[in-house]
FIKOLZA-1660 file (N, C-alpha, C; in steps of 0.1 Angstrom, whole numbers, plus 5000, padded with zeros to 4 digits):
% residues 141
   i   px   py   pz ch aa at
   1 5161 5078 5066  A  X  N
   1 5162 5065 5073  A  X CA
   1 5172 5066 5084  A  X  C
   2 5183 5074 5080  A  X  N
   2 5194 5075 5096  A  X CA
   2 5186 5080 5106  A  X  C
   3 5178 5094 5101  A  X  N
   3 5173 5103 5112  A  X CA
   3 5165 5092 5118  A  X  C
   4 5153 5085 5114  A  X  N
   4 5145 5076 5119  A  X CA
   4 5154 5064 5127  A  X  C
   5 5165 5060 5126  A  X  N
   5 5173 5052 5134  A  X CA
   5 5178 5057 5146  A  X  C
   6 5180 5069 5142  A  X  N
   6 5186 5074 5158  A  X CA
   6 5177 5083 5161  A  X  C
   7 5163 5080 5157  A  X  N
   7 5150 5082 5166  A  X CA
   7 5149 5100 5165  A  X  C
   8 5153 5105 5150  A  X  N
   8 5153 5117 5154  A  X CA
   8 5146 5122 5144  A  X  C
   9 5132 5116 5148  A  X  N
   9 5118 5120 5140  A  X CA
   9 5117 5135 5134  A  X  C
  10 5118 5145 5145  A  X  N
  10 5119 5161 5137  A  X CA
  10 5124 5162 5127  A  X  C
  11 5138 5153 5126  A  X  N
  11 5146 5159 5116  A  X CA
  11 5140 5151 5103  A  X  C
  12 5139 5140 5100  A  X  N
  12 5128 5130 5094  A  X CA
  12 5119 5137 5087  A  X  C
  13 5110 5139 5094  A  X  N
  13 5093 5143 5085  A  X CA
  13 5094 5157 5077  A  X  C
  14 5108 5162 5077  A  X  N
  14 5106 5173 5065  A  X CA
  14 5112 5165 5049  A  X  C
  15 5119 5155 5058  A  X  N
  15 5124 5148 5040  A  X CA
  15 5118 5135 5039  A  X  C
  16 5107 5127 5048  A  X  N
  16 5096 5120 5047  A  X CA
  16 5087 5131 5034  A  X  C
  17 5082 5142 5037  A  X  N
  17 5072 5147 5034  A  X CA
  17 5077 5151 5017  A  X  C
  18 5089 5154 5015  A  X  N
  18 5095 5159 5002  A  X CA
  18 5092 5145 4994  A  X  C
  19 5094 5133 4999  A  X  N
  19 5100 5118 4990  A  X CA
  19 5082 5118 4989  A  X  C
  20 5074 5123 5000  A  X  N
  20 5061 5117 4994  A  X CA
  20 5053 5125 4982  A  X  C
  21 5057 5139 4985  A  X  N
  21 5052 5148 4974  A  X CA
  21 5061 5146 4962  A  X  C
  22 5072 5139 4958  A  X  N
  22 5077 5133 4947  A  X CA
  22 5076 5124 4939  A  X  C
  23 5070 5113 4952  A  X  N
  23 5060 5100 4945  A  X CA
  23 5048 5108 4940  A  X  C
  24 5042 5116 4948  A  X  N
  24 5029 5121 4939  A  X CA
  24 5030 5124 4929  A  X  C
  25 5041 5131 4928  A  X  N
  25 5043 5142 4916  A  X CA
  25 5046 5131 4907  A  X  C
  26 5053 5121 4908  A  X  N
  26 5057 5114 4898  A  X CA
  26 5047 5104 4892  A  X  C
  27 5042 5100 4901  A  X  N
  27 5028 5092 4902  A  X CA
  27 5014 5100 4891  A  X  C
  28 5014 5115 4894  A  X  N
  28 5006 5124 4883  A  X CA
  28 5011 5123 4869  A  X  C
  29 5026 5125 4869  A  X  N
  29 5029 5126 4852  A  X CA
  29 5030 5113 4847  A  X  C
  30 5038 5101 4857  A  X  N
  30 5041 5089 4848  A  X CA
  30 5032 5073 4843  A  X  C
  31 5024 5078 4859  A  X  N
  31 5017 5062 4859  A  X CA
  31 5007 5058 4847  A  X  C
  32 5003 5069 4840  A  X  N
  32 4991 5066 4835  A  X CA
  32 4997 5054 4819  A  X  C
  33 5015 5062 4818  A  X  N
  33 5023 5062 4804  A  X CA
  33 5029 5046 4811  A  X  C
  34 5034 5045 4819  A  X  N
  34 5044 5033 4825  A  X CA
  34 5041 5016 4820  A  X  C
  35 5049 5012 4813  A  X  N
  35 5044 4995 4816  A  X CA
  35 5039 4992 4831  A  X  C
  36 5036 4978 4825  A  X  N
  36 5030 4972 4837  A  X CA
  36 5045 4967 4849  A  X  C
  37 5055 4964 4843  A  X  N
  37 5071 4963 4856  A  X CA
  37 5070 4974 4862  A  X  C
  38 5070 4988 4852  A  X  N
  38 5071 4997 4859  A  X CA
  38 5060 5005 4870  A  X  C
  39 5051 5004 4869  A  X  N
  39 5039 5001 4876  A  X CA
  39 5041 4996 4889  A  X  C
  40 5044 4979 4887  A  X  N
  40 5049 4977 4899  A  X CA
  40 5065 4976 4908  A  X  C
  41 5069 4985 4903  A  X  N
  41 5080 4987 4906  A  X CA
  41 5078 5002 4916  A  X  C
  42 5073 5009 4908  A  X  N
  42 5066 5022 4913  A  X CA
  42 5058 5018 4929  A  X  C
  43 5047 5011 4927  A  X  N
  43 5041 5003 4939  A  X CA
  43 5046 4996 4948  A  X  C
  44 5058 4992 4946  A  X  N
  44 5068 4986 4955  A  X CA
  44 5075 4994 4966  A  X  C
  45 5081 5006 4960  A  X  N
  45 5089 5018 4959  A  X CA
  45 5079 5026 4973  A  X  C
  46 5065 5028 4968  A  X  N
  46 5056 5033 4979  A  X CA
  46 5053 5021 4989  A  X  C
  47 5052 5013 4986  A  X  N
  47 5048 5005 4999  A  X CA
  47 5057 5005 5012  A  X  C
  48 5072 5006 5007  A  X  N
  48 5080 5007 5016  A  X CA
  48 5080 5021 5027  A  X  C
  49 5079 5031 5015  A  X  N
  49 5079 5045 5018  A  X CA
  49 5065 5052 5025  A  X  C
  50 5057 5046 5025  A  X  N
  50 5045 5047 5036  A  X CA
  50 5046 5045 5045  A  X  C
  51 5046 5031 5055  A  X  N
  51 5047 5026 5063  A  X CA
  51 5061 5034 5071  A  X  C
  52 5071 5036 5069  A  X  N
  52 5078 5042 5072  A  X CA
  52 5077 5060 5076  A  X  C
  53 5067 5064 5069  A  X  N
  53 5062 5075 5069  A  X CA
  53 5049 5078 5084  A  X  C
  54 5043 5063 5082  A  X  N
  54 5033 5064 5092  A  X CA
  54 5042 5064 5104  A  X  C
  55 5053 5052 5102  A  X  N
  55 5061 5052 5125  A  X CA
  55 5069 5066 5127  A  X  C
  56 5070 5074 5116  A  X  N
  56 5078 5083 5117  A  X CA
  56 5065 5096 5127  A  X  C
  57 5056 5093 5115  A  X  N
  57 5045 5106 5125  A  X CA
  57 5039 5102 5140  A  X  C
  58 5038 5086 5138  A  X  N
  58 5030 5082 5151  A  X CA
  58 5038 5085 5162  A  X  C
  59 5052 5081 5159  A  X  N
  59 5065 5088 5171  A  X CA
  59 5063 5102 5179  A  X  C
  60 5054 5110 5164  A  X  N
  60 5058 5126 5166  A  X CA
  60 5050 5134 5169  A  X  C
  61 5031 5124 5165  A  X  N
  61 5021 5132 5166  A  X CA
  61 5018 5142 5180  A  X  C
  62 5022 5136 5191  A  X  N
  62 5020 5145 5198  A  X CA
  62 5028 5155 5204  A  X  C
  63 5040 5156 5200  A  X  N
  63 5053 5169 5194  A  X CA
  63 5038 5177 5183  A  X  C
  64 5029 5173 5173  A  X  N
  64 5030 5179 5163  A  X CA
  64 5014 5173 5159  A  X  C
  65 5003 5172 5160  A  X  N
  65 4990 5165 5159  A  X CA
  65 4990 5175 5145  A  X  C
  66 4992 5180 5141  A  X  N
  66 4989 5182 5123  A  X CA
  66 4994 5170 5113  A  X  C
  67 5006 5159 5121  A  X  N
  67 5007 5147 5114  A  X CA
  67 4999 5136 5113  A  X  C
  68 4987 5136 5123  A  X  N
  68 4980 5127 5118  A  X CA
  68 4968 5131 5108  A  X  C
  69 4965 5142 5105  A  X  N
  69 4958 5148 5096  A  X CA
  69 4971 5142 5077  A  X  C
  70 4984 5147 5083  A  X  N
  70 4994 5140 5072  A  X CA
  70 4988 5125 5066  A  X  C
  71 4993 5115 5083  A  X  N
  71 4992 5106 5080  A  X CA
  71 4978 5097 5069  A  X  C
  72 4966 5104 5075  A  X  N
  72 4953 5105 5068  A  X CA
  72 4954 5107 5050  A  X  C
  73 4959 5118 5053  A  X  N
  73 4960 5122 5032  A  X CA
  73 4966 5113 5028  A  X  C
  74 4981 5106 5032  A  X  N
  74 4992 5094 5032  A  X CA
  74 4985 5083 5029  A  X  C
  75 4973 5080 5037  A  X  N
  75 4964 5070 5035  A  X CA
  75 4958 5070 5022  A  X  C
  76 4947 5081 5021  A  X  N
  76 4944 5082 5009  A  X CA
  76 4949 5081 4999  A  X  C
  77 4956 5085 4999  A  X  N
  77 4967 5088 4986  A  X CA
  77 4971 5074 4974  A  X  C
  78 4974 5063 4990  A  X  N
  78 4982 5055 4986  A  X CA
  78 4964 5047 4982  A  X  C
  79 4956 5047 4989  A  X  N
  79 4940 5038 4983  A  X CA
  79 4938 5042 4971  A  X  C
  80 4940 5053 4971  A  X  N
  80 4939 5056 4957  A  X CA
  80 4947 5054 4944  A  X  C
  81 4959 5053 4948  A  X  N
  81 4967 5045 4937  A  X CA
  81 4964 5032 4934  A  X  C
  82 4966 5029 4947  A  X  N
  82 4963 5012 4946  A  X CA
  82 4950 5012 4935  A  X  C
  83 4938 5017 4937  A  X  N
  83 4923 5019 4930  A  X CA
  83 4923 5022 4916  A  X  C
  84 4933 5033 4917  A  X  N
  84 4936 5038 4901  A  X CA
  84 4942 5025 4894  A  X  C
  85 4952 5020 4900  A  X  N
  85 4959 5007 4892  A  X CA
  85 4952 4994 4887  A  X  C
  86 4945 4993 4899  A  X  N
  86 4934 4985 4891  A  X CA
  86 4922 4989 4886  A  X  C
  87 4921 4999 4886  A  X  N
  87 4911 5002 4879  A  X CA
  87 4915 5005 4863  A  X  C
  88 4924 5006 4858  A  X  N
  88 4934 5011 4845  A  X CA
  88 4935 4996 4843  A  X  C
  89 4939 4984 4851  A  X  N
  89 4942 4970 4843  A  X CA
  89 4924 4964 4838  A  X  C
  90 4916 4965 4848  A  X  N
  90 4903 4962 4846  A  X CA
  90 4900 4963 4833  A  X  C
  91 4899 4981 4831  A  X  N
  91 4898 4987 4817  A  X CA
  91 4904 4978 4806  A  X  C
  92 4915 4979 4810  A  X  N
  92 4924 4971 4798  A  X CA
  92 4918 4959 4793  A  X  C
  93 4913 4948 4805  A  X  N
  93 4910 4937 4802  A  X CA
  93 4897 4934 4798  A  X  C
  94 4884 4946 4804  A  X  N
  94 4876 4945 4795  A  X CA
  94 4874 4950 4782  A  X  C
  95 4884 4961 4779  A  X  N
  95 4881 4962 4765  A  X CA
  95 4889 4952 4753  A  X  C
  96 4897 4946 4760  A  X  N
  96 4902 4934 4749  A  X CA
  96 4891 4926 4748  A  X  C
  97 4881 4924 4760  A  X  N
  97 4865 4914 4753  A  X CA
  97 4873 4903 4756  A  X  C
  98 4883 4895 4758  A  X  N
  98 4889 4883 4765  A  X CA
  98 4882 4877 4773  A  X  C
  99 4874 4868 4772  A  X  N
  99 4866 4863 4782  A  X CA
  99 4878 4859 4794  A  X  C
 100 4882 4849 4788  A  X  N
 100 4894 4840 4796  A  X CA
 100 4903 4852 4805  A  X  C
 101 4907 4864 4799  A  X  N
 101 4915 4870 4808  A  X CA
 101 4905 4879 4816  A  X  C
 102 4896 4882 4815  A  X  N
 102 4886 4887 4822  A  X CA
 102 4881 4877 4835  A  X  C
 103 4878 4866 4832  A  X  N
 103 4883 4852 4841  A  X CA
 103 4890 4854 4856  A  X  C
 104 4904 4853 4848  A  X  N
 104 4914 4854 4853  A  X CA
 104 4916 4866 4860  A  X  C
 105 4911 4878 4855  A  X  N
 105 4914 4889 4865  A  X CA
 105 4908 4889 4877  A  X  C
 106 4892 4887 4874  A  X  N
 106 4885 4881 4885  A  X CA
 106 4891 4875 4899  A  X  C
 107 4893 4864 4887  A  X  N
 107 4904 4852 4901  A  X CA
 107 4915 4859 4909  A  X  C
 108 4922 4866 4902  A  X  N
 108 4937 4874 4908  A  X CA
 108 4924 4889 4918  A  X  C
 109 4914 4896 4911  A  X  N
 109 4912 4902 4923  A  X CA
 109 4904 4895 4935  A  X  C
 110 4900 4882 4933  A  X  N
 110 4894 4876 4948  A  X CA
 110 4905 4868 4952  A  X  C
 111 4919 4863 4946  A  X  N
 111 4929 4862 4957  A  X CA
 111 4933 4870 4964  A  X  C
 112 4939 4884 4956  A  X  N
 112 4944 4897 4963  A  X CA
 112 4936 4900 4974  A  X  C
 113 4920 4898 4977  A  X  N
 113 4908 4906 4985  A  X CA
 113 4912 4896 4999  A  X  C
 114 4914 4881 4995  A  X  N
 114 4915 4876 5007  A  X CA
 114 4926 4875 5014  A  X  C
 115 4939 4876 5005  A  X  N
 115 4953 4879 5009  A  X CA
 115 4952 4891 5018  A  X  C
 116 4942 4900 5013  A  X  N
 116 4946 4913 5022  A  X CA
 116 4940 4915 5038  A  X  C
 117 4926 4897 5039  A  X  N
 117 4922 4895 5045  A  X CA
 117 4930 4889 5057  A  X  C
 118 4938 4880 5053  A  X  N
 118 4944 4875 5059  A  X CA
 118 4958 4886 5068  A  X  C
 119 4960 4890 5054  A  X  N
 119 4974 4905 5064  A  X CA
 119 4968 4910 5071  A  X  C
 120 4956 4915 5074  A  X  N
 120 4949 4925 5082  A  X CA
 120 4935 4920 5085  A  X  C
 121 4943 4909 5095  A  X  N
 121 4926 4902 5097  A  X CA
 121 4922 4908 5106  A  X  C
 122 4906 4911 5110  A  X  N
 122 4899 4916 5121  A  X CA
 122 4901 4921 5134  A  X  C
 123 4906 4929 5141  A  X  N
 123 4908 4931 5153  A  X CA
 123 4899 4925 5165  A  X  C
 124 4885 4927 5160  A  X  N
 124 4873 4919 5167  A  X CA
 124 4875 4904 5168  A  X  C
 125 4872 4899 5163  A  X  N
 125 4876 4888 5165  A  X CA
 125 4890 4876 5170  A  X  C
 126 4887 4876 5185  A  X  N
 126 4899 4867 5191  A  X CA
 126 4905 4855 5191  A  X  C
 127 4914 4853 5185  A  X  N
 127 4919 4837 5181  A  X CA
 127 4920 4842 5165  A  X  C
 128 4914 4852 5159  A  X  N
 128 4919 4848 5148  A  X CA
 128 4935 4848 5141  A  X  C
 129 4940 4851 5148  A  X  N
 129 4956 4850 5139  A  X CA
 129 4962 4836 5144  A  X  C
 130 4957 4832 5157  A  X  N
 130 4959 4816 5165  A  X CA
 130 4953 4807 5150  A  X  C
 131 4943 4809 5146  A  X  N
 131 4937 4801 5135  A  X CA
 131 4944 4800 5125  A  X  C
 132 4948 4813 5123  A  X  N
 132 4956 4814 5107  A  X CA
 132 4965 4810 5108  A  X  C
 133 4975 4805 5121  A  X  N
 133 4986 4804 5120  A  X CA
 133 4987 4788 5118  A  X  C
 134 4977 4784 5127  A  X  N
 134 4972 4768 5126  A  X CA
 134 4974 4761 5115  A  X  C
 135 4964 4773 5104  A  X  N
 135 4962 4767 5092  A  X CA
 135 4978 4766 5083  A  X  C
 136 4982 4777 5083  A  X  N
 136 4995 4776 5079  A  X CA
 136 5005 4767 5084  A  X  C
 137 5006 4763 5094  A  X  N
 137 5014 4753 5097  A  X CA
 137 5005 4742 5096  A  X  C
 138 4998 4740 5093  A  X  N
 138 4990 4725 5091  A  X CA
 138 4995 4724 5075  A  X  C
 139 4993 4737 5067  A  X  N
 139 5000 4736 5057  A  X CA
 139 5014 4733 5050  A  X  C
 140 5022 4735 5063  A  X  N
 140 5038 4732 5060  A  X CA
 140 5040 4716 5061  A  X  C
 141 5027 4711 5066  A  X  N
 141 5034 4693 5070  A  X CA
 141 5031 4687 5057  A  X  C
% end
């Protein structure tokens, strides 16, 4: 985080690259064993540490165009946890046969799908963050 403040990306992306092969590593032995805090605690932990990883290469790629092939696996990596994670609660919830929480999971994954609509709404489309924002402050009165 210093190197990245004083903009000194080279020195950065060799201990970016170590923190990300530690989440993996750690992500292979522990997630499958982890409560659900720790889960998202874990998830938290990466969300930060990606994004951070992406301004770090985008600074550098052209010092270094093998980081956006980085940043690419970075990507994956993190879809795929995200995937694995719900894919492991789904499980859970269908084999308890719970109608009601099966329900409910439903509902939490069609809020999550449009929440993520909303954070990364369409680039095509012009006006739309003017609209969302509309709607949201029409929402605060």
């Amino acid at each position: 985080m210093v190197y990245y403040s004083q903009r000194m990306y080279a020195d950065a992306i060799p201990l970016l690259n170590r923190n990300l092969q530690l989440l993996q590593g750690q992500f292979e032995e522990q997630f499958t064993y982890q409560t659900e805090g720790d889960r998202l605690q874990f998830l938290d932990s990466v969300a930060f540490g990606i994004p951070l990883y992406f301004s770090v290469c985008f600074n550098r790629w052209r010092q270094d165009p093998t980081l956006v092939g980085s940043m690419y696996d970075a990507a994956l990596w993190e879809k795929g946890l995200i995937a694995h994670s719900m894919a492991a609660i789904r499980a859970k919830v269908t084999a308890s046969g719970d109608k009601e929480t099966q329900a409910l999971f439903e509902q939490l994954s069609t809020l999550r799908t449009e929440l993520a609509g909303l954070r990364n709404p369409p680039k095509n489309r012009p006006g739309t963050m003017a609209k969302q924002r509309g709607a949201a402050e029409a929402g605060k009165r």
